[in-house]
RODO-2510 file (C-alpha; in nm, 4 decimals, decimal comma):
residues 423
     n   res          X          Y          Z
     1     x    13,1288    10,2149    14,2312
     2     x    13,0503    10,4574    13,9865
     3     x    12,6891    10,4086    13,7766
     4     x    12,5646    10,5587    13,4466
     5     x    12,2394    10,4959    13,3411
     6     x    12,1644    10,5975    12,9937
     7     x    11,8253    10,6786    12,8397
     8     x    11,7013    10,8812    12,5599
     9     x    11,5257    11,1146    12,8210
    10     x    11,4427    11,1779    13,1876
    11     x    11,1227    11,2429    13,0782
    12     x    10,7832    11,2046    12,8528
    13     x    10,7223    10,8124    12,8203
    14     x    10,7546    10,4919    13,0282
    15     x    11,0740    10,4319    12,9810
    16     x    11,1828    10,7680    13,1046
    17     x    10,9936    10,7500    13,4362
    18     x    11,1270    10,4001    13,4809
    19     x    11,4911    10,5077    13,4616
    20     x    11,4412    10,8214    13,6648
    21     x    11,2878    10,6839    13,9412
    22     x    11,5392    10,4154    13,9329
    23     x    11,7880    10,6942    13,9502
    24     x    11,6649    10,8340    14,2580
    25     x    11,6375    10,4548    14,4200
    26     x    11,9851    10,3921    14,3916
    27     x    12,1206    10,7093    14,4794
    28     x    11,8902    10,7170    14,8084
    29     x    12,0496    10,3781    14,8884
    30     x    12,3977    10,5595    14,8611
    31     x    12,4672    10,4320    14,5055
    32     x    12,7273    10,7584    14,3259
    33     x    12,4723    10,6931    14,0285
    34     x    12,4138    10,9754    13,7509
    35     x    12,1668    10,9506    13,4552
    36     x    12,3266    11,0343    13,0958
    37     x    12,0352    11,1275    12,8176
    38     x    12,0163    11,3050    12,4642
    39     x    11,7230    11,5365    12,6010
    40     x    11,7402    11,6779    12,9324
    41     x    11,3848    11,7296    13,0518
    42     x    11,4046    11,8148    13,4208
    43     x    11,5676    11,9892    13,6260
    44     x    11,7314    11,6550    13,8181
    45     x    12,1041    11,7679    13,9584
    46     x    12,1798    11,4115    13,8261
    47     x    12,1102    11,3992    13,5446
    48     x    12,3131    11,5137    13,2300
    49     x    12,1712    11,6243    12,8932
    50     x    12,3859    11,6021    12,5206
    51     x    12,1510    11,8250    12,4090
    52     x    12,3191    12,1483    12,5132
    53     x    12,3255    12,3963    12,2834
    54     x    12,1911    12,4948    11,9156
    55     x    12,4219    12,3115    11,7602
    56     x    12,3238    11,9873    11,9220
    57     x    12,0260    12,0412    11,9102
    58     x    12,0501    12,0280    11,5593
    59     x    12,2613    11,7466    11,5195
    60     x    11,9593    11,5409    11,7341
    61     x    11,6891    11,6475    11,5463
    62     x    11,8652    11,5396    11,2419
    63     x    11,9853    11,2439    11,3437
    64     x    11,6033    11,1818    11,4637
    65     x    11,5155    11,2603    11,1261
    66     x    11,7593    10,9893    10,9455
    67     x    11,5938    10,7672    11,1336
    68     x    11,2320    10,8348    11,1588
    69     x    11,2091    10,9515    10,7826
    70     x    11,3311    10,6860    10,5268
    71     x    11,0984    10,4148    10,7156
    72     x    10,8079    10,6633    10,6543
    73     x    10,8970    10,6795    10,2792
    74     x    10,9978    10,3520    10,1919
    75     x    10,8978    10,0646    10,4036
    76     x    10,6176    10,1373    10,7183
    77     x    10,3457     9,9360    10,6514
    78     x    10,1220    10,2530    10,7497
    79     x    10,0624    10,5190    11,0300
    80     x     9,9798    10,2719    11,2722
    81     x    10,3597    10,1021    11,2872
    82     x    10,5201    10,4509    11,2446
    83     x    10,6478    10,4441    11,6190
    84     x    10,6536    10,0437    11,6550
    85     x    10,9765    10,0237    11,4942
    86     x    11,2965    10,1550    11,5364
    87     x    11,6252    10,1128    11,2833
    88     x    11,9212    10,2841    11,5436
    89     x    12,0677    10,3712    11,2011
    90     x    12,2004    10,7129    11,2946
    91     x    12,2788    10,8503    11,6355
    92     x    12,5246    11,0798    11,8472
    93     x    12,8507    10,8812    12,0008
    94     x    12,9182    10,8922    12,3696
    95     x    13,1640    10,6621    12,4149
    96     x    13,4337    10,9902    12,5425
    97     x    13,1786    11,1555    12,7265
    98     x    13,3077    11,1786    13,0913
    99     x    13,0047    10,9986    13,2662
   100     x    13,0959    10,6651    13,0179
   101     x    13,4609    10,7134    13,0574
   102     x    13,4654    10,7229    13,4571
   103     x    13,1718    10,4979    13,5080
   104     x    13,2588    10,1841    13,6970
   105     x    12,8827    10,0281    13,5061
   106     x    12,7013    10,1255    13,2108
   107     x    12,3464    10,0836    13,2426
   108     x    12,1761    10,0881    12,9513
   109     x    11,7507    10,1398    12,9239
   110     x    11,5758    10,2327    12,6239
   111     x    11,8268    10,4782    12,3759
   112     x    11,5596    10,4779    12,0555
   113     x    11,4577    10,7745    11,8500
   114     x    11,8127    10,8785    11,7325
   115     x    12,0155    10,8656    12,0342
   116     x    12,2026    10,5591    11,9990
   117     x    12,2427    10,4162    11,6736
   118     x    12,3507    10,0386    11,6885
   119     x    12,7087    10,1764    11,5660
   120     x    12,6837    10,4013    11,8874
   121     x    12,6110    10,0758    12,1102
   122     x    12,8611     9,8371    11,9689
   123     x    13,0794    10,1563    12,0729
   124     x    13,0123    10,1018    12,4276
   125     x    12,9842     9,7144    12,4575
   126     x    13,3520     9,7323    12,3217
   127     x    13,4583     9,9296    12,6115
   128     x    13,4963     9,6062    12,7903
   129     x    13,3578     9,7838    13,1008
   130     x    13,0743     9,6164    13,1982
   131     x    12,7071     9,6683    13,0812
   132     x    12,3740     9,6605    13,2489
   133     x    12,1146     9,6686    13,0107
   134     x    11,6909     9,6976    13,1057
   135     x    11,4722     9,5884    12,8526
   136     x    11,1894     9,7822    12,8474
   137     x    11,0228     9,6446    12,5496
   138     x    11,1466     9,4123    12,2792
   139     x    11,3931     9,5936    12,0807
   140     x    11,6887     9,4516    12,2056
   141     x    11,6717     9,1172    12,0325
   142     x    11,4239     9,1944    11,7300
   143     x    11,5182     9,3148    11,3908
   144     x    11,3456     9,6348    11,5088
   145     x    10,9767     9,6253    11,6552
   146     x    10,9525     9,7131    12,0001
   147     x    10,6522     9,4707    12,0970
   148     x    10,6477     9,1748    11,8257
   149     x    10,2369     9,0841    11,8392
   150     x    10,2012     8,7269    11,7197
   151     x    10,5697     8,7229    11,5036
   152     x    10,7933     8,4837    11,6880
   153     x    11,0841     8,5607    11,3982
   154     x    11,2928     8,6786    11,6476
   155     x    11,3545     8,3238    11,7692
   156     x    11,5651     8,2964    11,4897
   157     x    11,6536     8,5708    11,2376
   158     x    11,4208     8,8292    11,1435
   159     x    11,2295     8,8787    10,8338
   160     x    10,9230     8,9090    10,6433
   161     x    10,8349     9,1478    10,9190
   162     x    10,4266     9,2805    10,9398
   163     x    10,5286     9,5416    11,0001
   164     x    10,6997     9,6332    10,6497
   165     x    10,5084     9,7400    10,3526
   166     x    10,7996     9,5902    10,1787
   167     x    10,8613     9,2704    10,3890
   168     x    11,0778     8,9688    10,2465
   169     x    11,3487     8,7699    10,3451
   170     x    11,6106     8,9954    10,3476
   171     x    11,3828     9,3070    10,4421
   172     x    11,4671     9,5936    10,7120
   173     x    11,4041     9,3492    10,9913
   174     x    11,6498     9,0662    10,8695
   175     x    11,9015     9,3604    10,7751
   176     x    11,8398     9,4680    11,1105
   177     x    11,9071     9,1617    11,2983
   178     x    12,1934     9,0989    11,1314
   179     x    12,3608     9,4220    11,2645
   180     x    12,2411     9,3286    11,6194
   181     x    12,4146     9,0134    11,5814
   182     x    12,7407     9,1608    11,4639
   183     x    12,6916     9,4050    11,7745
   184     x    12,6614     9,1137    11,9783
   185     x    12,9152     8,8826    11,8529
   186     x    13,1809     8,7685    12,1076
   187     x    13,0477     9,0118    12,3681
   188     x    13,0958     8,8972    12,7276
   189     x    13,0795     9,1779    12,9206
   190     x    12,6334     9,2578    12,8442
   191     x    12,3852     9,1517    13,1551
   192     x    12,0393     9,1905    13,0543
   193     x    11,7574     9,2692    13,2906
   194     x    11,4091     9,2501    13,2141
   195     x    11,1202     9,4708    13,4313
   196     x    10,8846     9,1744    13,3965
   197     x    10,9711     8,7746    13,4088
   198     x    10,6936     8,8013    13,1280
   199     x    10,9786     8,9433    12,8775
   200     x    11,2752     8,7955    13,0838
   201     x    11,0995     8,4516    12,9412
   202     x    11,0642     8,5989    12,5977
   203     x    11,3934     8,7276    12,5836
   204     x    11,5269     8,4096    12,6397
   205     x    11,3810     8,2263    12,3513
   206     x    11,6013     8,5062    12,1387
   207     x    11,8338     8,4132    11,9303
   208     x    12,0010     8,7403    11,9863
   209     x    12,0572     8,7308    12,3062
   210     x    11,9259     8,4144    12,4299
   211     x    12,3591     8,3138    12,5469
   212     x    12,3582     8,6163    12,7748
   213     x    12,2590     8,5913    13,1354
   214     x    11,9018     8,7500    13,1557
   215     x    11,7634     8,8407    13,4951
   216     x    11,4514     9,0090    13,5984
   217     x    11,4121     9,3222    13,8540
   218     x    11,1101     9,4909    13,8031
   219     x    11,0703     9,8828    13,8198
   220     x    11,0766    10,1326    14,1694
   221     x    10,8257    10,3560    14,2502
   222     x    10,8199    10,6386    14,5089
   223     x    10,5719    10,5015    14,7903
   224     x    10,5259    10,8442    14,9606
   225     x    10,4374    11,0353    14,6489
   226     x    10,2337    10,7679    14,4986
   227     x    10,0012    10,6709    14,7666
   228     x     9,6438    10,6522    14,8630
   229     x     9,4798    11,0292    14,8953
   230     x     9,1131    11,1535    15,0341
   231     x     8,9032    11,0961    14,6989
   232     x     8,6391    11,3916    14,7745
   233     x     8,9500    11,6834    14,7965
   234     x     9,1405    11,5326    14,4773
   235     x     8,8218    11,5824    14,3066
   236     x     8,6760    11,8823    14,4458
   237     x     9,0138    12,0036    14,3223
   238     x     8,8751    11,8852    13,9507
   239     x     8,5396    12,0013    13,9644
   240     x     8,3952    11,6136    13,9911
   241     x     8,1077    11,5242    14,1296
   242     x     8,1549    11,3534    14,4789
   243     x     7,8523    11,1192    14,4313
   244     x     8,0520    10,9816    14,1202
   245     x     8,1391    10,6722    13,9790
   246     x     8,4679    10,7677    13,8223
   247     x     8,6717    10,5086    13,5641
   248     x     9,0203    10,6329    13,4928
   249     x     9,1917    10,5048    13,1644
   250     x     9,5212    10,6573    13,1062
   251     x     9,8452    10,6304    12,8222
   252     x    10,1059    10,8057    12,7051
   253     x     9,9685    10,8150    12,3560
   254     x     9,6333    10,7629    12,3562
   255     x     9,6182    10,7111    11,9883
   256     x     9,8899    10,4000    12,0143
   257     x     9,7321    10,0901    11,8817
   258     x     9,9438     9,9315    12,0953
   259     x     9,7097    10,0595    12,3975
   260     x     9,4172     9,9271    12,2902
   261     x     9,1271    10,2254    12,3283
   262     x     8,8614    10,0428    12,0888
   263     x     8,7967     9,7760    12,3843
   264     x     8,7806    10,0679    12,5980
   265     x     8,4495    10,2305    12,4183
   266     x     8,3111     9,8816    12,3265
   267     x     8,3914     9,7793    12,7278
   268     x     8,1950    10,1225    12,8277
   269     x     7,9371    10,0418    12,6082
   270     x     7,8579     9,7419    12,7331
   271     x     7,8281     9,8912    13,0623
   272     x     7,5694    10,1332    12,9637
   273     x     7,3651     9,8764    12,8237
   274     x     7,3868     9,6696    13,1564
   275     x     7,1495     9,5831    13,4032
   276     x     7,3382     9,8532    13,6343
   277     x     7,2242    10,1706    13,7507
   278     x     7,5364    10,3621    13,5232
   279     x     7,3902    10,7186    13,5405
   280     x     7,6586    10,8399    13,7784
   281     x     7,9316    10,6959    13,6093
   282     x     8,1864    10,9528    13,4664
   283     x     8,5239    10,9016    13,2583
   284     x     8,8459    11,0758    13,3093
   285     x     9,1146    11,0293    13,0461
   286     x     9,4739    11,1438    13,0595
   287     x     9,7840    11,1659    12,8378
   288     x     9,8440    11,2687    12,4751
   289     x     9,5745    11,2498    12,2772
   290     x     9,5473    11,4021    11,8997
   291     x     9,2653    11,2208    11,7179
   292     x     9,0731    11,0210    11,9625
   293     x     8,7180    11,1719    11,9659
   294     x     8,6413    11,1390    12,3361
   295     x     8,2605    11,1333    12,2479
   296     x     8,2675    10,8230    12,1193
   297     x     8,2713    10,6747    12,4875
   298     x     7,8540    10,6928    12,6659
   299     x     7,9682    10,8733    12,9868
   300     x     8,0562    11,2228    13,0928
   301     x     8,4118    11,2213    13,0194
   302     x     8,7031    11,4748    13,1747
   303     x     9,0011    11,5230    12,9704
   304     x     9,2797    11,6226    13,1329
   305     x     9,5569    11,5367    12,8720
   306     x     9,9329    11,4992    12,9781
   307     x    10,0539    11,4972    13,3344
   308     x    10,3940    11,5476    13,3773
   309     x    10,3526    11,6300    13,7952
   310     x    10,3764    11,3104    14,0131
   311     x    10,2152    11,4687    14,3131
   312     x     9,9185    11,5851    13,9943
   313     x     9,9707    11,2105    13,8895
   314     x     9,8631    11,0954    14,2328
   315     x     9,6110    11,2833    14,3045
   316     x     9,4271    11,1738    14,0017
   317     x     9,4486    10,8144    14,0799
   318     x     9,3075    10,9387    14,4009
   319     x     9,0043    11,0139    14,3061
   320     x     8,9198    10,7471    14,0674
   321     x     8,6727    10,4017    14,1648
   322     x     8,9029    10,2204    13,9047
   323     x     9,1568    10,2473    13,6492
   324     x     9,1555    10,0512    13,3726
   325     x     9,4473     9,9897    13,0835
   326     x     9,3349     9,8354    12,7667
   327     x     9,7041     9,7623    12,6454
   328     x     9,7610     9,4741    12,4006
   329     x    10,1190     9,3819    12,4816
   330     x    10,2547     9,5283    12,7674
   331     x    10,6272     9,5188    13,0017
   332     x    10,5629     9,6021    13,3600
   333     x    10,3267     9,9351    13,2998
   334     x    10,3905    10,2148    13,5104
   335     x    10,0242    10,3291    13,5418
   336     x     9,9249    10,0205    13,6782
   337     x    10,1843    10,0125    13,9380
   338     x    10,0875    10,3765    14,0015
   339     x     9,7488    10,2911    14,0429
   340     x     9,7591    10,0530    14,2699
   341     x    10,0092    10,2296    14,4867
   342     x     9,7493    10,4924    14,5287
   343     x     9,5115    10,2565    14,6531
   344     x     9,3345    10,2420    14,2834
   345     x     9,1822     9,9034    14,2014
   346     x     9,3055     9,8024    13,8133
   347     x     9,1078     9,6373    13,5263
   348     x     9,3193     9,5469    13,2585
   349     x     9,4197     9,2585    13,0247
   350     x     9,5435     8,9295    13,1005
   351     x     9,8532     8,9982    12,9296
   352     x    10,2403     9,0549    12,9288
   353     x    10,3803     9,1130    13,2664
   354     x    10,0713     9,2492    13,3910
   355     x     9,9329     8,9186    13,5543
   356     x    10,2149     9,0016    13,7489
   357     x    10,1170     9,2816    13,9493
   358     x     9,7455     9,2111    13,9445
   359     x     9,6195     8,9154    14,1264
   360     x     9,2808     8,8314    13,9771
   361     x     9,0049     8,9866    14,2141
   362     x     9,2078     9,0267    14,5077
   363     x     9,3286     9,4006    14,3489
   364     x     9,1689     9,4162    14,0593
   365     x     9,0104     9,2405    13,7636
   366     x     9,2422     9,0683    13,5058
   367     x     9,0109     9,0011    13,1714
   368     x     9,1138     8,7727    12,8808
   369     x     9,3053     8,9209    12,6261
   370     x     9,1499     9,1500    12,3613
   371     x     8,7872     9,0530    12,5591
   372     x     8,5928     9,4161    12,5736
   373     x     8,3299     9,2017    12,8061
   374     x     8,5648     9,1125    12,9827
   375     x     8,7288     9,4556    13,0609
   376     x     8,3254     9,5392    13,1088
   377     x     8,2949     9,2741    13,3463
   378     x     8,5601     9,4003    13,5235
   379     x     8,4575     9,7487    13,5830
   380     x     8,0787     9,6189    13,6974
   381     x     8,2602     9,3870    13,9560
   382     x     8,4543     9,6590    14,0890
   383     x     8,2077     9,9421    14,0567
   384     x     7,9022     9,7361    14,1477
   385     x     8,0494     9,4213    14,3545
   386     x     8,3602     9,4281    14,5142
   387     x     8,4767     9,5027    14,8706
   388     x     8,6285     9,8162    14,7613
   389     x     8,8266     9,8886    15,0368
   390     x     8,9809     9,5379    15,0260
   391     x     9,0819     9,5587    14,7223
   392     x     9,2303     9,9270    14,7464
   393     x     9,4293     9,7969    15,0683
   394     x     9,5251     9,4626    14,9077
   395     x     9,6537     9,7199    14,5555
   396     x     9,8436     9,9100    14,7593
   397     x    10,0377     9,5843    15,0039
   398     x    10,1248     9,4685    14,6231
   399     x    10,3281     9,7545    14,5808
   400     x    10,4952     9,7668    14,9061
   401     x    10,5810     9,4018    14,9170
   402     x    10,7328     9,4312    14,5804
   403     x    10,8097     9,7580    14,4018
   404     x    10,9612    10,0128    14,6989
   405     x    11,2685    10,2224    14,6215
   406     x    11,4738    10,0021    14,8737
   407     x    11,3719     9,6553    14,7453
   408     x    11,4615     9,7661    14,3994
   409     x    11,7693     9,9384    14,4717
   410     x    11,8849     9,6386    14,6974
   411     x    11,8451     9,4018    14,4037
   412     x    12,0510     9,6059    14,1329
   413     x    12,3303     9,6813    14,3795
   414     x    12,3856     9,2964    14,4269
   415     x    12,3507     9,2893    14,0421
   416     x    12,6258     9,5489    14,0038
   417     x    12,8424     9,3461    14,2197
   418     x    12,8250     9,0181    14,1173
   419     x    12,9019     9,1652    13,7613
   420     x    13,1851     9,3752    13,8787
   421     x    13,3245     9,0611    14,0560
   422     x    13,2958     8,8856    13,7519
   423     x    13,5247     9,1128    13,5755
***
């Protein structure tokens, strides 16, 4: 049984970790799986880049570019959407590359950002061979937003999107769904699989894909790399103070709406106006970050900005009290499964699939949605009032029960089957 995962990278987002670490669980558990992307990141044996030369390279950044740039002229709303929604109106073909032509499964994750155009997909879903597809967001079965907010339009055909400038009925949304559809249309051969029940649910109420079969397996991570560390060497390493009370907030893109940081300085300001003895607490922030002005939050605060090491990764979970995520909508979020495999109580919102890993005050603190006194509360409780080490024990048996390479890999394989038995 041949597998080819395909994903825009093998690196630099969610997504990407996801599907490489997924990678490396099946092909521990003796799966002959290889990973097919447009940029080739690492330097993982297994995984195969299109990007090659100058020539493609060209051809990616311009098909990026006849993507990205007529939404930016003529219909994003503003800045804030610029990344929230994706047309898959140009893209590269793989249909004859050899890893889709000898591939027993094609498993499709997230192919956004001018890999895959929906030309490119329909491409492989006519194959006949058949298709495993993760959702990772919402794409999939919207007219093109990759997290929908409040819109429900998606039950039944895009339009009037928020997040057009020039939404109507037959805006870039509607247009969009419509091509989705015709993708679609008489398919039989498409399995989806969503990392959260949260969005398996959602997905469901689609009227995209809503007549497929919709399952949910949630994402692997590596146990042995991401696991609990001594906190006084991880930040000795740093140049933290050991009597510290560090709070860890972490994103991809700091600046993404999407992720919430506003309720993250109103949260810590709350906290320094508590009752609470705050004047050891300390801040460490990680991953991209272009505009937010760091100052703004009433604590030290170390930036350490993108962390592309796992073992790095780790070790800075290691050393933090608490991590908190401030995310609006949200899958099944790598940091917080990262986090807690480390041993590192969570705060976040009571949102997405996230109520999924956290169970309220047993490993962390789930607040009510879009609460900052919440989140606040939620730090004092773990800073101030928690059994720590119960909860850091308790983090850490989530992730074991649940989210180990084996457990993960075990439940795609019999997913693979049954769909290769039902050929």
């Amino acid at each position: 049984m041949k597998v080819t995962l395909i994903n825009t990278s093998d690196a630099g987002g969610g997504a990407p970790a996801a599907c490489t670490r997924l990678l490396q669980a099946l092909r521990l558990q003796g799966v002959d799986a290889s990973l097919l992307v447009q940029h080739k990141k690492t330097n993982n044996s297994a995984v195969t880049g299109i990007v090659r030369d100058a020539v493609s390279k060209l051809k990616a950044q311009l098909t990026f570019l006849a993507e990205r740039i007529p939404f930016i002229l003529f219909h994003e709303r503003d800045k804030t959407v610029r990344f929230a929604f994706s047309t898959a109106n140009a893209g590269t073909s793989v249909v004859n590359n050899a890893l889709v032509k000898n591939a027993d499964i094609l498993h499709l994750h997230w192919t956004n950002s001018g890999f895959l155009s929906v030309g490119d997909l329909k491409e492989l879903i006519a194959t006949g061979k058949p298709i495993v597809w993760t959702l990772h967001d919402m794409w999939t079965f919207t007219g093109g937003c990759h997290y929908s907010g409040t819109c429900e339009r998606f039950k039944n055909e895009c339009g009037n999107c928020p997040f057009l400038r020039d939404a109507g009925q037959n805006d870039l949304s509607h247009k969009g769904w419509l091509r989705k559809a015709a993708m679609y249309a008489g398919a039989k051969n498409i399995t989806f699989v969503a990392c959260s029940k949260w969005l398996a649910g959602v997905a469901g109420t689609s009227s995209l894909i809503n007549k497929f079969p919709i399952t949910n397996i949630p994402n692997p991570i590596d146990i042995d790399v991401f696991s609990p560390r001594d906190m006084q060497t991880e930040r000795e390493k740093r140049g933290i103070r050991s009597d510290a009370k560090i709070i860890l907030f972490g994103a991809a893109n700091i600046n993404d709406k999407r992720k919430g940081i506003r309720y993250l300085v109103e949260a810590l300001q709350l906290l320094k106006q508590s009752s609470k003895n705050t004047s050891n607490v300390e801040v460490v922030i990680f991953g991209k970050n272009k505009h937010f002005d760091v100052t703004q939050l009433p604590f030290t605060v170390h930036q350490l900005n993108i962390i592309t090491d796992e073992n790095e990764l780790a070790g800075v979970y290691g050393m933090a009290d608490v991590f908190v995520t401030t995310s609006l909508e949200d899958n099944l979020p790598n940091m917080v499964m990262e986090a807690m495999a480390c041993g590192t109580p969570v705060v976040a919102f009571n949102t997405g699939g996230v109520p999924e890993m956290l169970d309220h005050l047993q490993n962390g603190y789930l607040a009510d949605l879009a609460s900052a006194q919440g989140i606040a509360e939620g730090i004092t409780h773990i800073l101030y009032e928690a059994k720590t080490e119960e909860l850091s024990a308790n983090a850490r048996q989530k992730v074991l029960n649940s989210y180990t390479n084996e457990k993960v890999a075990k439940q795609y394989t019999e997913l693979y089957h049954a769909v290769l038995n039902n050929e």
